[in-house]
N, C-alpha and C positions, 0 to 999 in steps of 0.2 A: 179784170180781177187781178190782184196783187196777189202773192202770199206763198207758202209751201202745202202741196197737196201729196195725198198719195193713195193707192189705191191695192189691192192683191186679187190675182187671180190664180187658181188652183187650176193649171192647165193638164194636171192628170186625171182630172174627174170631167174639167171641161165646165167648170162652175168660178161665181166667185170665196174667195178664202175668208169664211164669217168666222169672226171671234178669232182672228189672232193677235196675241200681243204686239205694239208694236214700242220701243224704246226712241226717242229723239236727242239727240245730244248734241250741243256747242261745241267744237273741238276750236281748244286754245293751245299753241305749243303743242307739249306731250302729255297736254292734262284732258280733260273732256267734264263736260258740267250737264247734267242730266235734267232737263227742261221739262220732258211730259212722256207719260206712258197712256198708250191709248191701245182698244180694241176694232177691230172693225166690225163693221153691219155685215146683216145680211146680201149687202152690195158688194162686199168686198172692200167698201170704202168707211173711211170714220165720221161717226154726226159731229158735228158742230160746229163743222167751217172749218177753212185750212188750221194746218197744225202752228203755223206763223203765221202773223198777221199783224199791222201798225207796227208799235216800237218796236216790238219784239223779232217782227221780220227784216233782220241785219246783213249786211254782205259779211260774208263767212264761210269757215268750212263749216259741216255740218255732218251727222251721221245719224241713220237711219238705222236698227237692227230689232229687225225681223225674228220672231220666234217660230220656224217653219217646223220644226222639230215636234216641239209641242202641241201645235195645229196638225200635222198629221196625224199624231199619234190618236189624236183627240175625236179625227175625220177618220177611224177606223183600220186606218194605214199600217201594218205590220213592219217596223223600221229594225233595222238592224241594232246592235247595240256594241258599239255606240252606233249613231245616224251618221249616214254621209251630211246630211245635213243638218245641223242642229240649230244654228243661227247662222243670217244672212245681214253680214253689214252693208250697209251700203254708206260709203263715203263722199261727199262731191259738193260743190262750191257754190255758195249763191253771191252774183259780182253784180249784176243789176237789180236793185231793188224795188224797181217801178215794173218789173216784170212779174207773170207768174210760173212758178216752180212746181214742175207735174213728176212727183217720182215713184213709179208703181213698179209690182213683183209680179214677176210671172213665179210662180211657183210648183217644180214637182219632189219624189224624194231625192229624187238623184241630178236634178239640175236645176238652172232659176237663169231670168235676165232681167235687164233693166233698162231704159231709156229716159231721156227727158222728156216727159210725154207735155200735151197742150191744156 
């Protein structure tokens, strides 16, 4: 499978992160072009198939940002005001295009990571 994936998981409940917004964007320059807003499932993960895919999955930078703010708030979470965390960008390169692109969130209020997962 080709394309860019992603997924969230709320690792201070120990669940996955359902219903957060997530923003996708093209970063050109110092400009950025906003392609698709998506929420997650109950999985943690989004329906409909990677967020790239065919023409649209290009070598490029690309950025991911996470609403982790609003998803906690939401998950009952008492965040500070402002939140240590309010959004999590995630920025990073897709250079092979016959590959697939796995980028998920570990998510809690006070910390988060990321890898290229499979």
């Amino acid at each position: 499978m080709t394309g860019l994936t992603t997924h969230v998981l709320d690792t201070a409940s120990g669940k996955p992160a359902e219903a957060m917004r997530i923003d996708l964007y093209r970063i050109e320059g110092e400009g950025r072009t906003h392609l698709k807003t998506v929420r997650t499932n109950a999985d943690g993960r989004v329906d409909g198939g990677p967020l790239l895919v065919g023409d649209m999955f290009a070598a490029g930078t690309y950025e991911l940002i996470f609403h982790a703010g609003d998803y906690l708030r939401a998950s009952g979470i008492k965040l500070p005001d402002p939140a240590f965390l309010e959004v999590v960008p995630i920025r990073f390169g897709i250079a092979d295009t016959a590959a697939h692109y796995h980028v998920p969130l570990l998510i809690s209020p006070y910390g988060y990571s990321t890898y290229r997962g499979s």
